[in-house]
C-alpha positions in Angstrom: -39.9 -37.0 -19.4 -39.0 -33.5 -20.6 -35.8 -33.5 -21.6 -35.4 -29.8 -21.8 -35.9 -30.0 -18.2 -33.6 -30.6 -14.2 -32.2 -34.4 -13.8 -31.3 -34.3 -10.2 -28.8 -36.9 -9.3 -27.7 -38.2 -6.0 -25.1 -41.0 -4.9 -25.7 -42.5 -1.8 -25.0 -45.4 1.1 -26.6 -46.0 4.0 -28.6 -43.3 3.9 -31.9 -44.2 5.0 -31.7 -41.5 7.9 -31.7 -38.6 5.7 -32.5 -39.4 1.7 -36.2 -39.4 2.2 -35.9 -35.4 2.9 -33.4 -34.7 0.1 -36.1 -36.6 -2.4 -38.8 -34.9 -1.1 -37.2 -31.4 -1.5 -37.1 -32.2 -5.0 -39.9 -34.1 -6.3 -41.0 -30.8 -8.9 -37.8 -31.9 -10.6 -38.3 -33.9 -13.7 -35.9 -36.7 -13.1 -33.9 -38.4 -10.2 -31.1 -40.1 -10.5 -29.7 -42.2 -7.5 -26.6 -44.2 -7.8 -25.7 -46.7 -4.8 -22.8 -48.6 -3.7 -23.8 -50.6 -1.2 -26.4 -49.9 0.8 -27.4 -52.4 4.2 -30.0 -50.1 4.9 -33.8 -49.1 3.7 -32.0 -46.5 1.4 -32.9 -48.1 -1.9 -36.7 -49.0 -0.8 -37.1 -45.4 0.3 -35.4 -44.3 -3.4 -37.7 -46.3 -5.1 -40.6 -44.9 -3.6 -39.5 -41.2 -5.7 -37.6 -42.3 -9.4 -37.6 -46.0 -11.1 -33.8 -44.6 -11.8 -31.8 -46.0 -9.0 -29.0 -48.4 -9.7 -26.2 -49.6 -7.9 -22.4 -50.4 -8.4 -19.2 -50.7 -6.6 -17.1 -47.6 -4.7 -14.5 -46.2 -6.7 -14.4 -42.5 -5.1 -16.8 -39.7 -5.1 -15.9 -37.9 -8.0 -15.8 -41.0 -10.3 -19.1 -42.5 -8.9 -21.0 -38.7 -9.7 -19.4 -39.3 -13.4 -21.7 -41.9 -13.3 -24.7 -40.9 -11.5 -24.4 -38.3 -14.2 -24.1 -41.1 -17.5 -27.5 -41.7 -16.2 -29.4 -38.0 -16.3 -31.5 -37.5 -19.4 -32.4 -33.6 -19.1 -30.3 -30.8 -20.3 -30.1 -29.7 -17.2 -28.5 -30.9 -13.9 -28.5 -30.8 -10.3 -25.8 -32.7 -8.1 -26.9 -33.0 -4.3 -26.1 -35.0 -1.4 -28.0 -37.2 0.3 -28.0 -34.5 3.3 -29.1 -31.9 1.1 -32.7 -30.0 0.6 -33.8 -27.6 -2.2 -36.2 -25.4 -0.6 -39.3 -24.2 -1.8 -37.7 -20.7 -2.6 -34.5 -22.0 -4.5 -36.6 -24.3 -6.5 -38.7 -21.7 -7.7 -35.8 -19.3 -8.3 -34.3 -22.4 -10.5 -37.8 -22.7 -12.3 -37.4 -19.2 -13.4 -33.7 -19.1 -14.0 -33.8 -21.5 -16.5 -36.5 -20.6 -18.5 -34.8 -17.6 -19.8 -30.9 -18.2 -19.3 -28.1 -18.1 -21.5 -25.6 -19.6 -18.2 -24.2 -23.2 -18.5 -23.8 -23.4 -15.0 -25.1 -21.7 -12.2 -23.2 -21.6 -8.6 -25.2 -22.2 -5.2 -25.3 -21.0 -1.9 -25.2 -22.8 1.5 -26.5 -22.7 4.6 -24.7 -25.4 6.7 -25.7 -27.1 9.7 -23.4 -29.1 11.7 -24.8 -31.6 15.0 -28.6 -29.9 14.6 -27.9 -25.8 14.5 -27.2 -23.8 11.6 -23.3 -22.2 10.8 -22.9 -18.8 10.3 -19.3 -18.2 10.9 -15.9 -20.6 10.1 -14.9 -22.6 7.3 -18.8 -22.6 6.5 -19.2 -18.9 6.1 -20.3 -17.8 2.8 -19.8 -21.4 1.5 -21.1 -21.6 -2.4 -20.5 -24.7 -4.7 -21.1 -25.0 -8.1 -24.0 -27.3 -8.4 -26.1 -26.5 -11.1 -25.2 -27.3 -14.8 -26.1 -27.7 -18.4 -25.1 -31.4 -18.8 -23.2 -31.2 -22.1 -21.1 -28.6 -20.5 -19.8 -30.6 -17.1 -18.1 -33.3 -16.0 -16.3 -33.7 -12.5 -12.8 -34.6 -11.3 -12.1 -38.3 -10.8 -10.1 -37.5 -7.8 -11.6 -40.1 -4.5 -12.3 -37.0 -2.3 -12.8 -33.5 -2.5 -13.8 -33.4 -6.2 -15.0 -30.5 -8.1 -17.2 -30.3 -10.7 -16.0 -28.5 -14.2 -18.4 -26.9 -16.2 -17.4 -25.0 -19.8 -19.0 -22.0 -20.2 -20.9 -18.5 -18.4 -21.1 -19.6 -14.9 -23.2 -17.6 -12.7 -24.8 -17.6 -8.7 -28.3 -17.9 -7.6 -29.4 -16.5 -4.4 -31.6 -18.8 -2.6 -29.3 -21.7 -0.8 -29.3 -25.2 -0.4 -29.8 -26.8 3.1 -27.1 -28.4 4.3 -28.0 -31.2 7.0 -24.5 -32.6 7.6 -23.6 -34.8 11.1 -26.5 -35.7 13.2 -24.5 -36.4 16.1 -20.3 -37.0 16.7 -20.3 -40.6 15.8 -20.9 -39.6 11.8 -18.4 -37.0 12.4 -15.7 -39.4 13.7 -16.6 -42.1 11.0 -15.7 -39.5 8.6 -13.0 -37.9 10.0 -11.5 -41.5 9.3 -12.7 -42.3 5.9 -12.0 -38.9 4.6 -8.6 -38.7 6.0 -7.5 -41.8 4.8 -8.8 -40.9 1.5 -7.2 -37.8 2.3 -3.8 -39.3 2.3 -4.0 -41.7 -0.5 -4.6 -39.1 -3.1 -1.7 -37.1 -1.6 0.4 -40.6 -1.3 0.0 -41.0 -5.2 0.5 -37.3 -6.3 3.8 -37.9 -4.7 3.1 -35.6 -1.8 5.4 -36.1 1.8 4.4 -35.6 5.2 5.5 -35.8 8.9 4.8 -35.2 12.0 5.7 -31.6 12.3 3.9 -31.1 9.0 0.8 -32.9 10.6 0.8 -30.7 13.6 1.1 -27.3 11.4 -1.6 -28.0 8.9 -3.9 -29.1 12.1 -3.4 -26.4 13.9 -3.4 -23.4 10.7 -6.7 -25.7 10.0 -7.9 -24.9 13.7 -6.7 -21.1 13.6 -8.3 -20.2 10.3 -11.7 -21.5 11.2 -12.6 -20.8 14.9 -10.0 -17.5 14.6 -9.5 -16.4 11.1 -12.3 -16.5 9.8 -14.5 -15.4 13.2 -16.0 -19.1 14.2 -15.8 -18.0 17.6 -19.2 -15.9 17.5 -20.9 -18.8 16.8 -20.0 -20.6 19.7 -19.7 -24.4 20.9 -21.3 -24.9 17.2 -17.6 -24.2 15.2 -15.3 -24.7 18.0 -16.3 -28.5 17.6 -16.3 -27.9 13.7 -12.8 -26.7 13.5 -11.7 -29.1 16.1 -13.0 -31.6 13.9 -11.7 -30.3 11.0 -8.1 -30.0 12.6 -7.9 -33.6 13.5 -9.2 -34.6 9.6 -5.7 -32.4 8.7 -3.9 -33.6 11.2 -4.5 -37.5 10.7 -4.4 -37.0 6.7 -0.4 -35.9 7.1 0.2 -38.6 9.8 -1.4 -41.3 7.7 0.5 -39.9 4.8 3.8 -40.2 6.7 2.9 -44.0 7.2 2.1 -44.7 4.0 5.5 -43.8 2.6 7.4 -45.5 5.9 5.2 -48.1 4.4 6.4 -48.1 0.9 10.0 -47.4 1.9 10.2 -51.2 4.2 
């Protein structure tokens, strides 16, 4: 293994659906990485197929379990994806050359986002970049359970070519995380001491609705983001209601 070169990890569960494509999309990397916590599906016979590096563990949150998926990486380099993600042919290329001469610890990527089969341009998605790419001496992530980030010390800079985003093949994934993510949602609030009730749940739904479909022009893209920031407003709204019952909870 070159050690100089791109570990790309990737946690996953139940992902049989989609991970083929993401390992596929980078097989010119030098390693992978895949950590999983749980799987009841082919996802770890399909992993094994691309790296000998797959190992699994219990679920302790996202940015904790990449912390880990990361403890495993060899290279000096690292790229964090998704199971739903793809490098294409272009960004992988523009990576290759990138690297080879850069003095950058950490290099931001664009997104293009697809949300039940057709491609966002508008919304909460528009111009969406996340910091992806890193040196791995220089970065670690949060260890908060949702909605981690990944901090990297040092230049920071943006490539050009994005990442495909395959995210909710049809509206049963995106009720199933709707729950999971606003219970999550309301448990890290719940324990940073954050309150909540049902006129704070309506407010934050409905600024969640407006600045998607409205705000931020969701509305030329059609059926596509109005069920997006629908979605997205009943993730808000459901995170402050649960919120609310977990301190009525506490309080008994």
């Amino acid at each position: 293994m070159n050690k100089s070169g791109v570990s790309v990890i990737v946690i996953t569960r139940d992902e049989a659906h989609t991970i083929e494509a993401c390992l596929q999309s980078v097989a010119w990397a030098d390693e992978i990485v895949v950590l999983d916590s749980g799987s009841s599906d082919d996802t770890l016979a399909i992993c094994r197929r691309y790296t000998d590096k797959v190992f699994e563990t219990d679920w302790p949150g996202f940015g904790v379990q990449k912390n880990r998926a990361l403890s495993h990486a060899g290279c000096d380099w690292v790229l964090s994806l998704d199971a739903d993600e793809r490098v294409t042919p272009e960004l992988a290329e523009e990576i290759s050359k990138r690297l080879a001469t850069t003095e950058a610890d950490g290099y931001i990527l664009p997104f293009r986002s697809s949300y039940l089969g057709r491609f966002i341009r508008y919304g909460d998605w528009r111009g969406e970049k996340h910091l992806r790419l890193f040196r791995r001496e220089a970065g670690r992530f949060t260890d908060d359970k949702v909605h981690e980030r990944l901090i990297v010390e040092g230049v920071v800079e943006l490539l050009s070519c994005p990442v495909e985003h395959h995210s909710f093949a049809d509206v049963d994934e995106v009720l199933d995380k709707v729950n999971r993510y606003s219970s999550a949602g309301a448990e890290l609030k719940f324990a940073r001491g954050k309150r909540s009730s049902m006129g704070k749940a309506l407010s934050h739904a409905f600024w969640s609705f407006f600045k998607c479909y409205l705000l931020k022009a969701g509305f030329l893209d059609g059926r596509g983001v109005f069920l997006l920031a629908v979605s997205n407003a009943e993730g808000t709204f459901y995170r402050y209601v649960k919120l609310m019952y977990l301190h009525e909870s506490a309080n008994r």
